[in-house]
C-alpha positions in Angstrom: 0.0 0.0 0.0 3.2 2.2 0.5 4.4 1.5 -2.7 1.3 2.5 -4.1 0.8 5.9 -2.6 4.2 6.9 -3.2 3.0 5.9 -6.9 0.5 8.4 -6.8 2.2 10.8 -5.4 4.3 11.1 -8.8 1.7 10.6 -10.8 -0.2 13.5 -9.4 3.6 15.7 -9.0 4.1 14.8 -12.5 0.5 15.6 -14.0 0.8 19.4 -12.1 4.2 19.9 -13.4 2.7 18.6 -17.1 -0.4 21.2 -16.7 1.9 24.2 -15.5 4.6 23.4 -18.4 1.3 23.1 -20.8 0.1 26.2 -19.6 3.4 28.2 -19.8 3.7 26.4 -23.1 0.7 27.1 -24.3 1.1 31.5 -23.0 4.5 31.6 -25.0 3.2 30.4 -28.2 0.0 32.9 -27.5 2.7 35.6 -26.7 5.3 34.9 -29.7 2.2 35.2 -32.5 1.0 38.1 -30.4 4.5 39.6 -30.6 5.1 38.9 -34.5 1.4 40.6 -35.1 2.3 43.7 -33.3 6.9 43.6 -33.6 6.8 46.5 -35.0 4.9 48.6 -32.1 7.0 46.1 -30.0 10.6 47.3 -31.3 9.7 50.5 -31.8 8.8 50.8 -27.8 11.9 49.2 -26.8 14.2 50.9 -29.2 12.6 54.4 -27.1 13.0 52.4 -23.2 16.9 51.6 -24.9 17.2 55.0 -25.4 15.0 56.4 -22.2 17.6 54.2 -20.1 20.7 55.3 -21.9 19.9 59.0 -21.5 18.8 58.4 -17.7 
């Protein structure tokens, strides 16, 4: 019976570390096609922060 619940506890461990990586996985690929529709709002914003910081 140990054995067993030791078991689950990696299954369950590995199923919420498998959702959370899906998740994250899942946001980055949102972000990236987010950040290709809009790159060139995107660069133009952090060409002014490069410069903002520079200056400062």
């Amino acid at each position: 019976m140990n054995v067993f619940r030791t078991n689950m506890k990696v299954i369950i461990n590995f199923l919420v570390g498998w959702k959370d990586f899906a998740v994250n996985f899942c946001l980055k690929r949102l972000l990236s096609c987010h950040i290709r529709n809009h790159f060139v709002s995107y660069s133009s914003t952090a060409i002014r922060l490069l410069i903002l910081l520079r200056t400062a």
